[in-house]
Backbone as JSON Lines, residues from 0, in Angstrom:
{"i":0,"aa":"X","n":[0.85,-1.17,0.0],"ca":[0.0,0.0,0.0],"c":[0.9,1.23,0.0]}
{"i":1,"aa":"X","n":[0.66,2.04,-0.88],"ca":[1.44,3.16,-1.13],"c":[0.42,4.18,-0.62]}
{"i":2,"aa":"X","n":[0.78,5.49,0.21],"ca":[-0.18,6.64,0.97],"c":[0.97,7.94,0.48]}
{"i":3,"aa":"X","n":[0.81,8.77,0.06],"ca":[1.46,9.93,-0.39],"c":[0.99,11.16,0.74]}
{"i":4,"aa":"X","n":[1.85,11.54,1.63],"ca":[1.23,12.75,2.26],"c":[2.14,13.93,2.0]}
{"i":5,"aa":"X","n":[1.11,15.02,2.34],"ca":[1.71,16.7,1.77],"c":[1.56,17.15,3.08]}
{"i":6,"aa":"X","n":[0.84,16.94,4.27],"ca":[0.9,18.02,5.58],"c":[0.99,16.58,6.73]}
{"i":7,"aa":"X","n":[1.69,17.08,7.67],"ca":[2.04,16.31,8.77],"c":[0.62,15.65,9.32]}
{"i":8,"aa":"X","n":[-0.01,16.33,9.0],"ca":[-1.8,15.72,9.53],"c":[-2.03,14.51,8.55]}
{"i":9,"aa":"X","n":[-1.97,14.36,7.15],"ca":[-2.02,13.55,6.81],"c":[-1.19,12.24,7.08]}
{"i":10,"aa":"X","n":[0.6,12.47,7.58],"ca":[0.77,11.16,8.32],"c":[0.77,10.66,9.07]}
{"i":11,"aa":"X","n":[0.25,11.53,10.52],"ca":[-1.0,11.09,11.2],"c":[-2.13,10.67,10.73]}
{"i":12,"aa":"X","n":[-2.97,11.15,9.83],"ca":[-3.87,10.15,9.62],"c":[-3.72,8.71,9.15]}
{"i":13,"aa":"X","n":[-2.64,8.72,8.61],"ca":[-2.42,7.03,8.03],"c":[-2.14,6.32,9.2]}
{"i":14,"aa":"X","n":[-0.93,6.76,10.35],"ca":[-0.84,6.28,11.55],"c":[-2.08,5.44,11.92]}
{"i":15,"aa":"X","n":[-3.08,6.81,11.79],"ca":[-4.44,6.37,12.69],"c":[-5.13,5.77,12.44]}
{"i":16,"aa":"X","n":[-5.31,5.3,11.14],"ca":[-6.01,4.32,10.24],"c":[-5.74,2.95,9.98]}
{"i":17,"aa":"X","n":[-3.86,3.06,10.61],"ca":[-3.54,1.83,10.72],"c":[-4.01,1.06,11.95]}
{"i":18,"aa":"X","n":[-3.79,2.0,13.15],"ca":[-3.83,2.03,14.7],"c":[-5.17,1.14,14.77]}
{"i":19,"aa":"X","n":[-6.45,2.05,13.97],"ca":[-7.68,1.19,14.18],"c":[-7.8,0.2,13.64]}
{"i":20,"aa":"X","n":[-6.75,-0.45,12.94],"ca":[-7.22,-1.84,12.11],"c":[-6.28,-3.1,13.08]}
{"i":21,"aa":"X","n":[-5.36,-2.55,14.17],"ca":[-4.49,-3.3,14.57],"c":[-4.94,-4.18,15.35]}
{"i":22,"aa":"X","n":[-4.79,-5.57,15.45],"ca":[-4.87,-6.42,16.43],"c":[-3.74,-6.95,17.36]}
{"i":23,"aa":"X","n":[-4.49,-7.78,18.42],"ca":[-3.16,-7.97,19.5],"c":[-2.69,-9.24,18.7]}
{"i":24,"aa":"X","n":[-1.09,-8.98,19.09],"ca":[-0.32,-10.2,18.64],"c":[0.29,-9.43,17.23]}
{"i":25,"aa":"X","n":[0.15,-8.14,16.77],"ca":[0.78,-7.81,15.51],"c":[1.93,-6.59,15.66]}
{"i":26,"aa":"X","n":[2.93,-6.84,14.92],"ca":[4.48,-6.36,15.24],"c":[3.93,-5.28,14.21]}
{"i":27,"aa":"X","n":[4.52,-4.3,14.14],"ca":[4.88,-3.08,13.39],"c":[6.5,-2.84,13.15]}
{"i":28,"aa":"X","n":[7.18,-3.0,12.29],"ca":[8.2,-2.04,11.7],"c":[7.96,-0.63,11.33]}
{"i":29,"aa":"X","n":[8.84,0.23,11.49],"ca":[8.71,1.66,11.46],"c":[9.98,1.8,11.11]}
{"i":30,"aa":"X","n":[10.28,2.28,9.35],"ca":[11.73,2.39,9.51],"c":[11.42,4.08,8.49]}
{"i":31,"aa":"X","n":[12.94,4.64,8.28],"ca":[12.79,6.28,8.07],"c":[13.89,6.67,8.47]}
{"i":32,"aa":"X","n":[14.72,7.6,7.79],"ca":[15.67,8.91,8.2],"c":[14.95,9.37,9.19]}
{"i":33,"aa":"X","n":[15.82,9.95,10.05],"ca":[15.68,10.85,10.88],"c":[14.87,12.14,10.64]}
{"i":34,"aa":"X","n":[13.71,12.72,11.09],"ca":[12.96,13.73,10.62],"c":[12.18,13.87,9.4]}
{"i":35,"aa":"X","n":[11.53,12.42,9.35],"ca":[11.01,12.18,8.38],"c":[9.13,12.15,8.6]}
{"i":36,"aa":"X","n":[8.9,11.72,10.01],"ca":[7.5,12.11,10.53],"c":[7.55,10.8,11.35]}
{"i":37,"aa":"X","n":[8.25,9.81,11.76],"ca":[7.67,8.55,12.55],"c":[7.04,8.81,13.13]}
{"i":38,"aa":"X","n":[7.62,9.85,14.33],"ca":[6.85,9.81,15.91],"c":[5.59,10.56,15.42]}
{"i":39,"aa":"X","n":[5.29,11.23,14.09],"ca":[4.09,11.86,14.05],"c":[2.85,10.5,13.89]}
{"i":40,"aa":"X","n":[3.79,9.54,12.48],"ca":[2.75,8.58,12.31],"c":[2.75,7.69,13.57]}
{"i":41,"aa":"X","n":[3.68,7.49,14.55],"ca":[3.37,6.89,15.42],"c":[2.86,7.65,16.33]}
{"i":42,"aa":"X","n":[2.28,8.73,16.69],"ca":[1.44,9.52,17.55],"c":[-0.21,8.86,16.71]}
{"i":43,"aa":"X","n":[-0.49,9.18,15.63],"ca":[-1.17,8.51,14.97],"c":[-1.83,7.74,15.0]}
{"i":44,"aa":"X","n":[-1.17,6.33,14.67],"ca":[-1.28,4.87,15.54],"c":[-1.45,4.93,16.74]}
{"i":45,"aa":"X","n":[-0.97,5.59,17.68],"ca":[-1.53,5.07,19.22],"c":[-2.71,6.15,19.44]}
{"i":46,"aa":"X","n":[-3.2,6.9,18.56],"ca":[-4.61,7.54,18.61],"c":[-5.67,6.78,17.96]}
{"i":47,"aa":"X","n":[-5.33,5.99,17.06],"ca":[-6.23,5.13,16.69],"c":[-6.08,3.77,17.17]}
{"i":48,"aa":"X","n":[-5.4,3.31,18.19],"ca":[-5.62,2.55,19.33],"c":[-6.39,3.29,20.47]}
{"i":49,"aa":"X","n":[-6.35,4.36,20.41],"ca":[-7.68,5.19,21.29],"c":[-6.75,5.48,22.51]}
{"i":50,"aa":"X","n":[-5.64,5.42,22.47],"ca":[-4.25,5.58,23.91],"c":[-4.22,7.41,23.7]}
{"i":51,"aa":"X","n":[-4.58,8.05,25.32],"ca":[-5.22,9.57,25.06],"c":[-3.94,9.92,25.65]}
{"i":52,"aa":"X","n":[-3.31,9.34,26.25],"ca":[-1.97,9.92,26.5],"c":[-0.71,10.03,25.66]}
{"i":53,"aa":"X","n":[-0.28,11.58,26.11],"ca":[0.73,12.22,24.76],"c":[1.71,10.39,24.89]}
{"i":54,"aa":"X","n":[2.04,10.66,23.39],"ca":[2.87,9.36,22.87],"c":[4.52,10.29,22.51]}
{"i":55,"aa":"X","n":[5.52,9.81,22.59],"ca":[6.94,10.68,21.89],"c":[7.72,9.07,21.97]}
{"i":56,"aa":"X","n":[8.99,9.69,21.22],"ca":[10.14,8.81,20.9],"c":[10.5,7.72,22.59]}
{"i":57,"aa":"X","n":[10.33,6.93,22.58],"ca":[11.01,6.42,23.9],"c":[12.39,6.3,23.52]}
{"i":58,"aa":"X","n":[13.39,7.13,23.13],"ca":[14.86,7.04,22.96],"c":[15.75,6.58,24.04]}
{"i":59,"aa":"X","n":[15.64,7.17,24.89],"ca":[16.42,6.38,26.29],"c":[15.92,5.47,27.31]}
{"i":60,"aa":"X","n":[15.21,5.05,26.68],"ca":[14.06,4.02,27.76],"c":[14.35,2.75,26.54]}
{"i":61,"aa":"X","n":[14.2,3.04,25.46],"ca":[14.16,1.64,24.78],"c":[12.38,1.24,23.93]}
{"i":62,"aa":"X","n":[11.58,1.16,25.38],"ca":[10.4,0.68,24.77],"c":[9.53,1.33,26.34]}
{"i":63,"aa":"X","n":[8.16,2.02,25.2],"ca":[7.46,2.78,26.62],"c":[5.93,2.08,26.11]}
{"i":64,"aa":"X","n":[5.32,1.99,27.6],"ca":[4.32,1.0,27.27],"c":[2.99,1.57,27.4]}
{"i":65,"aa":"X","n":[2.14,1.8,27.18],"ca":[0.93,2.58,26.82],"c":[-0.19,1.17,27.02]}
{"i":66,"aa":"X","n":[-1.04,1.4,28.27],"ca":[-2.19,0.18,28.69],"c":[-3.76,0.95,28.35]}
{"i":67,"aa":"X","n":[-3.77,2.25,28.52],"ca":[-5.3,2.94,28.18],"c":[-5.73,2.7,27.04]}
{"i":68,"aa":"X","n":[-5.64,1.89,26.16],"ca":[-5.85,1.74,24.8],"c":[-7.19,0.97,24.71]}
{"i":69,"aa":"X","n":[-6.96,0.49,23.45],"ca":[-8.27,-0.97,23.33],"c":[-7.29,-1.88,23.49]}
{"i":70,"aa":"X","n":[-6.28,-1.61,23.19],"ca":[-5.13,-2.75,23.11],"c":[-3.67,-2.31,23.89]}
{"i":71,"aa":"X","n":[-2.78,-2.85,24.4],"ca":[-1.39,-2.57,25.15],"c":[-0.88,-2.13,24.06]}
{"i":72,"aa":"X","n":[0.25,-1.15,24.15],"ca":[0.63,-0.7,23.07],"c":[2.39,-0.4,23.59]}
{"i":73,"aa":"X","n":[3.14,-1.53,22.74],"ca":[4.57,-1.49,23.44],"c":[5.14,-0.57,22.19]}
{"i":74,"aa":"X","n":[5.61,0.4,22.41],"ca":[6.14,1.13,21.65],"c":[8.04,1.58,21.75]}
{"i":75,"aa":"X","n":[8.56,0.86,20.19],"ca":[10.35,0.47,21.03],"c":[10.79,1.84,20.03]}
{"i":76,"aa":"X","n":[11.84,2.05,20.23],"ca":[12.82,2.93,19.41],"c":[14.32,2.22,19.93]}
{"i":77,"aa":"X","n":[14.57,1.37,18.53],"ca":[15.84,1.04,18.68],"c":[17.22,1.74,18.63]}
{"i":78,"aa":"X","n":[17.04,2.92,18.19],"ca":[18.12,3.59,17.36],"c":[19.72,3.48,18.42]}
{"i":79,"aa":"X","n":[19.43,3.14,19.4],"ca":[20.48,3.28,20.05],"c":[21.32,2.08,20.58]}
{"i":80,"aa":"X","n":[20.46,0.68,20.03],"ca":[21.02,-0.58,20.51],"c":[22.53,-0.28,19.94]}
{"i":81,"aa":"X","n":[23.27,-0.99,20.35],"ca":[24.51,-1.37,20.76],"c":[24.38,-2.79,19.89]}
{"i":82,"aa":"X","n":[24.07,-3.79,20.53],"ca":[24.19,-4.99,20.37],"c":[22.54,-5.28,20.63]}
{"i":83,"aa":"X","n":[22.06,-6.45,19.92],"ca":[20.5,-7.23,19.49],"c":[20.52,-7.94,20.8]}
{"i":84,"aa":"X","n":[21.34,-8.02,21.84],"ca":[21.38,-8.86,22.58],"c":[20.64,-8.42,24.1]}
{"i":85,"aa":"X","n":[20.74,-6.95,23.35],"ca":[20.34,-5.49,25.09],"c":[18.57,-5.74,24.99]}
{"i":86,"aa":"X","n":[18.32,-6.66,23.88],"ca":[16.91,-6.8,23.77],"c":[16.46,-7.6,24.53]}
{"i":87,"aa":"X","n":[17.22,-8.7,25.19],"ca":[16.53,-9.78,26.21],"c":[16.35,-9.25,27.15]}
{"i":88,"aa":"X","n":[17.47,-7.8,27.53],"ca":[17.58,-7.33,28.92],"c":[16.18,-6.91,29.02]}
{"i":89,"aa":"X","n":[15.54,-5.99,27.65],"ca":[14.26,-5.01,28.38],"c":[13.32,-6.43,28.28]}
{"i":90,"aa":"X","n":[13.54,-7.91,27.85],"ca":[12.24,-9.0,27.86],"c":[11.42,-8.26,26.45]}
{"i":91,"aa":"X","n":[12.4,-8.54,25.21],"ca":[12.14,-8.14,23.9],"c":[10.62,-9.36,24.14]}
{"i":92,"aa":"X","n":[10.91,-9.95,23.77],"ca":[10.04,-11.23,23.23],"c":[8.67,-11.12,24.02]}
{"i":93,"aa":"X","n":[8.41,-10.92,25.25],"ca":[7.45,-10.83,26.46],"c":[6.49,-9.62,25.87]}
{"i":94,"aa":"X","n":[7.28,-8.4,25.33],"ca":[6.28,-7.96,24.33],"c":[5.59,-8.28,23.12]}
{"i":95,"aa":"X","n":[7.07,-8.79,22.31],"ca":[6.49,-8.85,20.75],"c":[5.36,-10.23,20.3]}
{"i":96,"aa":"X","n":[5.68,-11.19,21.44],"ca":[4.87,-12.72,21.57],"c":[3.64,-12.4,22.53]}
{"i":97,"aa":"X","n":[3.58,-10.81,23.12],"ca":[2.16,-10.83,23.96],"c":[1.02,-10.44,23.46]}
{"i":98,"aa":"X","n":[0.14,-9.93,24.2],"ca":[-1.38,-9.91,23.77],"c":[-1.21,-8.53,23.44]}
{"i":99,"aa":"X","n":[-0.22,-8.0,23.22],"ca":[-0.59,-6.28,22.72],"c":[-0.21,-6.12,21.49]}
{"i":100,"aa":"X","n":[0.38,-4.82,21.04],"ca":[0.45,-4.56,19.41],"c":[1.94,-4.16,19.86]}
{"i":101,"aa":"X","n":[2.97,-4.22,19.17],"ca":[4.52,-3.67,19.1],"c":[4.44,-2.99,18.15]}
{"i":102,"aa":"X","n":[5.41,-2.09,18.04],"ca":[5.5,-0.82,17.39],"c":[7.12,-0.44,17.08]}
{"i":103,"aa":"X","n":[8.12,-0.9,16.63],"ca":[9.29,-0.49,16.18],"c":[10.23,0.1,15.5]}
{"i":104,"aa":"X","n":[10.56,1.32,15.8],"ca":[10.84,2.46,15.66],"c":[12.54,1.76,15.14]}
{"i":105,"aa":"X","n":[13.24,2.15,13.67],"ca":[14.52,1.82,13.33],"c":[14.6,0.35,13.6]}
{"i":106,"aa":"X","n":[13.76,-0.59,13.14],"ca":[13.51,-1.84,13.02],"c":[14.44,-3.17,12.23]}
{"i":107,"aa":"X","n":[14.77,-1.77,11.3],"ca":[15.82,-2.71,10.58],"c":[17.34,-2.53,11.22]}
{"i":108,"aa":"X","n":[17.32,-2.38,12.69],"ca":[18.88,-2.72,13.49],"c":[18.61,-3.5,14.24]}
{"i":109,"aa":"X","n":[17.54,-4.19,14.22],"ca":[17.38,-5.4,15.03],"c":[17.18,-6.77,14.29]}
{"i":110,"aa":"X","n":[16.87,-6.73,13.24],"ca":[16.31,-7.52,11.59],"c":[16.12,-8.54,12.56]}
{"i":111,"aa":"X","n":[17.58,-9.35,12.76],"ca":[17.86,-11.2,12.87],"c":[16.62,-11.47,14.05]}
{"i":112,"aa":"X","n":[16.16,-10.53,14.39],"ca":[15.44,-11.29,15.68],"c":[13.82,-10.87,15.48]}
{"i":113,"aa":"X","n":[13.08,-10.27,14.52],"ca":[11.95,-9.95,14.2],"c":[11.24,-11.26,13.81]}
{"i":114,"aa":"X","n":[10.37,-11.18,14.88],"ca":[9.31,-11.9,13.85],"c":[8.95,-12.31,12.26]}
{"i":115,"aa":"X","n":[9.11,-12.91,11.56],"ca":[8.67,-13.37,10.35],"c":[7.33,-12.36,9.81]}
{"i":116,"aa":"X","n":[6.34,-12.99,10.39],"ca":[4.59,-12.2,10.51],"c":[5.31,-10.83,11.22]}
{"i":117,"aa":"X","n":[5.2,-9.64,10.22],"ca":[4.99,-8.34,10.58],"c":[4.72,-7.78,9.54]}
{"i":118,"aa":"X","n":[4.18,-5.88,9.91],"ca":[3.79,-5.36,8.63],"c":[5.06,-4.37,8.93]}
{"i":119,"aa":"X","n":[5.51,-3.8,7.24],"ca":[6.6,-2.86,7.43],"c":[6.08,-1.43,7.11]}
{"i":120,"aa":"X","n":[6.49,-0.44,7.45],"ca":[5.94,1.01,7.09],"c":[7.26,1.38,7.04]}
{"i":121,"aa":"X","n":[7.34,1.92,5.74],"ca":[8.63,3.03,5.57],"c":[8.29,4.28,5.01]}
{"i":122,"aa":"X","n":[8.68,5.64,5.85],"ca":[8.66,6.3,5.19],"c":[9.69,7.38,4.73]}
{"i":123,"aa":"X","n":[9.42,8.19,3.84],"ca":[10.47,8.86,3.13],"c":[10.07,10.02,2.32]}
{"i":124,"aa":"X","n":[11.18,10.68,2.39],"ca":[11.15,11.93,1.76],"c":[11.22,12.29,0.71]}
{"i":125,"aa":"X","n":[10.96,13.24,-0.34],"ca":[11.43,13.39,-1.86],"c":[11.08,15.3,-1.9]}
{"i":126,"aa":"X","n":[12.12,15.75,-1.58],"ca":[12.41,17.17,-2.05],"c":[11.96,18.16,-3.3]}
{"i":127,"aa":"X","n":[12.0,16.4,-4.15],"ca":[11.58,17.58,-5.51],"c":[9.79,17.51,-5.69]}
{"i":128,"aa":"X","n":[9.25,16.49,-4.53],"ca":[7.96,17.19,-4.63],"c":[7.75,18.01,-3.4]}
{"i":129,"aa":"X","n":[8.25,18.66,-2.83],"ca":[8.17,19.15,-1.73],"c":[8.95,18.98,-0.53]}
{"i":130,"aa":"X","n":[8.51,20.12,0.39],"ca":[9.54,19.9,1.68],"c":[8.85,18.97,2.8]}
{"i":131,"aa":"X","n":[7.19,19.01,2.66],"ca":[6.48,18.37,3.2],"c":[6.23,17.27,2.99]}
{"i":132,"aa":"X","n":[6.29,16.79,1.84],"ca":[6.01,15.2,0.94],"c":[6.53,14.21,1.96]}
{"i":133,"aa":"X","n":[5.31,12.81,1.82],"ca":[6.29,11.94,2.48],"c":[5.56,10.77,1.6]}
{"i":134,"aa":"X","n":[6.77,9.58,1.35],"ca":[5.84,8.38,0.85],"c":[6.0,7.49,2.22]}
{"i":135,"aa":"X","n":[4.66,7.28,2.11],"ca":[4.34,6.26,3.31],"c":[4.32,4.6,2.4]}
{"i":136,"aa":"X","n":[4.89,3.74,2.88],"ca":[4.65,2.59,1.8],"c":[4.61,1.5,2.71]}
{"i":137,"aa":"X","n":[3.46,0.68,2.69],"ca":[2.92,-0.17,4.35],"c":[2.88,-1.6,3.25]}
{"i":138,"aa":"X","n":[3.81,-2.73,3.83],"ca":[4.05,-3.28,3.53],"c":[3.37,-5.03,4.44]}
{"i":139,"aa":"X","n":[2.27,-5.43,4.42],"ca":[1.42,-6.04,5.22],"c":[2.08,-7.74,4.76]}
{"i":140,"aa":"X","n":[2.29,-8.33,6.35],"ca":[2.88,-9.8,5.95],"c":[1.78,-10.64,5.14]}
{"i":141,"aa":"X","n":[2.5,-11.63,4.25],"ca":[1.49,-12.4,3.49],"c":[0.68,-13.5,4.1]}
{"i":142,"aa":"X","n":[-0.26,-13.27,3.82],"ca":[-1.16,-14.43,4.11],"c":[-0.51,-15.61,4.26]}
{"i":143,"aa":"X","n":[-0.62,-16.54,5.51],"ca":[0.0,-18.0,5.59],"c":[-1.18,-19.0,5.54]}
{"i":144,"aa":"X","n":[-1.64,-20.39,5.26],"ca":[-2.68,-20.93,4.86],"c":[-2.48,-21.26,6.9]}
């Protein structure tokens, strides 16, 4: 699924459109340059999990956990792992194998240990249509029989 946005409201709205379709037990990738809108589309997503409390980057925490929802909402920002291994410390798995939704922020520095079943969202910038432009491109795991 390809989503083209021109104002920061619009990638919040895709966030939020994803947020309401999410079920428990489903991983999110979130990958993107730096200042590209994540934490907007991920403000987004945890509004359309119905979570009324402000959402931001958990950068020095790792993973911040949000329960007011319809659903738990573990929300990680890897950008700062070191080593895939600092993931057992926070009990990686206890989220991504639980009854809530995960949400992973720089996803692709953790790859070897992701779940198989996830959906990917990347987004990105392009200058020559604008300073605002973003392609959102949501990439949903395939159907297994």
């Amino acid at each position: 699924m390809l989503i083209e946005s021109t104002k920061t409201e619009d990638t919040f709205d895709a966030g939020f459109r994803l947020g309401q379709q999410a079920k428990a037990g489903e991983v999110y990738c979130l990958l993107g340059d730096l200042g590209v809108g994540k934490t907007v589309f991920t403000q987004g997503f945890a509004k359309g999990l119905e979570i009324e409390e402000p959402v931001s980057s958990p950068t020095f925490t790792i993973v911040q956990t949000y329960e007011d929802g319809r659903l738990p909402f573990y929300h990680f920002d890897v950008y700062r792992i070191a080593d895939v291994e600092e993931m057992d410390e926070i009990g990686y798995e206890d989220y991504v194998y639980g009854e809530g939704v995960s949400f992973i922020e720089w996803a692709n520095l953790i790859e070897e240990i992701l779940p198989e079943n996830r959906t990917v969202i990347t987004i990105e910038k392009d200058l020559e249509k604008g300073f605002d432009y973003r392609k959102i491109t949501i990439e949903f795991p395939e159907d297994t029989p």
